[in-house]
C-alpha positions, -999 to 999 in steps of 0.1 A, spaced: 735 -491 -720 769 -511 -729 757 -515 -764 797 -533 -766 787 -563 -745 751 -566 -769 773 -565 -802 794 -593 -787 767 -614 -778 746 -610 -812 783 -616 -828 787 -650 -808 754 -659 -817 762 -653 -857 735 -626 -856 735 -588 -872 716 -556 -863 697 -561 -896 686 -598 -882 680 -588 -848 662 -557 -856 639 -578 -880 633 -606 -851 621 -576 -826 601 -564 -855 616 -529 -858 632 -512 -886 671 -509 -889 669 -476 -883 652 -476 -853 674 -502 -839 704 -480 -846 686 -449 -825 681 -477 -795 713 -493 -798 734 -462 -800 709 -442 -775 697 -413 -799 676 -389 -787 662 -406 -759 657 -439 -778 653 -470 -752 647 -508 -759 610 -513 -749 603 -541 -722 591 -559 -748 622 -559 -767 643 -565 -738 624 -599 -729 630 -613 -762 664 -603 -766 670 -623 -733 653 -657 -747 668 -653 -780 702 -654 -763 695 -671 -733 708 -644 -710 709 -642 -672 692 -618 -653 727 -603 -646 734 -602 -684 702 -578 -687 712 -553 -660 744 -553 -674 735 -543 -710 706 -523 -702 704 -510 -664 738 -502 -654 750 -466 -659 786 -460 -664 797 -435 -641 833 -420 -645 
């Protein structure tokens, strides 16, 4: 996950993980695990879809953030 290219785009869009966590309808807490990948944590489907209409992200966008794996 490049949680660094999510925090940008909430940041543009004048939002917080408190406020996006809330719009998602999760706690804080567990959008901290998701964000920062803790213990296995993943963004649900679910979640991912309406992070996409919230920001109006492209399909690229998506597998950017959530699908592609860094590999060094």
């Amino acid at each position: 996950m490049n949680k660094g290219k999510l925090k940008s785009i909430m940041v543009l869009n004048n939002d917080t993980q408190n406020s996006l966590s809330l719009f998602l309808g999760i706690s804080p807490q567990t959008f901290s695990s998701k964000i920062n990948e803790k213990n296995g944590s993943e963004f649900t489907q679910t979640e991912i879809k309406k992070i996409k209409e919230r920001y109006k992200l492209s399909a690229e966008d998506i597998n950017d953030i959530f699908f592609n794996l860094i590999v060094s």
